[in-house]
N, C-alpha and C positions, 0 to 999 in steps of 0.2 A: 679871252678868245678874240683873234682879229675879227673886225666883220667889215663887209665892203657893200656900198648902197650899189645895188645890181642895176646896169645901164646909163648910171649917173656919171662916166667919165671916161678916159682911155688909159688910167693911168696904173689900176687898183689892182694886185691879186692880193692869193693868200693863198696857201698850202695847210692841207690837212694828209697830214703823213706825207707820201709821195704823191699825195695828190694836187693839181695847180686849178687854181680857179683864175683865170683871167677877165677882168673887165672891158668890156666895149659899150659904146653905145647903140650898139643894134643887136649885141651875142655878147654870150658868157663863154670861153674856151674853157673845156674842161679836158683835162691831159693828164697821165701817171697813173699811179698806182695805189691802192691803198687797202689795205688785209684789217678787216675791222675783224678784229681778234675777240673769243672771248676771254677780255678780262677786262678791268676798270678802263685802260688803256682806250681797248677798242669799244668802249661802250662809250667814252670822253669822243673818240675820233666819229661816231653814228651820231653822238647830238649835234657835233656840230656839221657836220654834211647837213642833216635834217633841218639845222637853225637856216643856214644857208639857202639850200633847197626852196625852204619856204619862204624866205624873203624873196627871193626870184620870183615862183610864184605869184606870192601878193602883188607884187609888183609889174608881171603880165597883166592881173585881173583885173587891174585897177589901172588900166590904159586904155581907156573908153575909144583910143584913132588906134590902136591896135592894126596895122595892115595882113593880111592872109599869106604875106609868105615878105622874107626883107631879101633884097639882092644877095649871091654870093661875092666873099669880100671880093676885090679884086689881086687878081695875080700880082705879084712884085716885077717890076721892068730891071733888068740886067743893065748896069752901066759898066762904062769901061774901068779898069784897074786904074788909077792913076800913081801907080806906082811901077808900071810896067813899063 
């Protein structure tokens, strides 16, 4: 299983099924899809959401400067084509 250390970089995802987990250092994006099925499949795709899940967690709890709310990201700024 990939695993990614939650808020430790800009660089990191990982997918579980359709599902994308992106890493930042202020947010985790969480985006897609994913049909935890019953069968071994989808019970493989629940442990690791839940591995994940909880590293995140731990990793809140154990951030003693914790702030009550982080900026939203900032909009992307539009540049010219340079190919126009």
């Amino acid at each position: 299983m990939k695993t990614m250390a939650p808020f430790a970089n800009e660089a990191e995802s990982m997918q579980i099924g359709g599902l994308t987990l992106e890493n930042r250092t202020d947010r985790i994006a969480v985006y897609g899809n994913l049909d935890l099925t019953r069968d071994k499949d989808g019970l493989r795709n629940a442990r690791t959401l839940k591995a994940v899940l909880d590293r995140i967690v731990t990793t809140l709890e154990g951030d003693k400067a914790l702030p009550d709310k982080v900026a939203p990201p900032k909009k992307p700024r539009q540049v010219k084509n340079p190919f126009r």
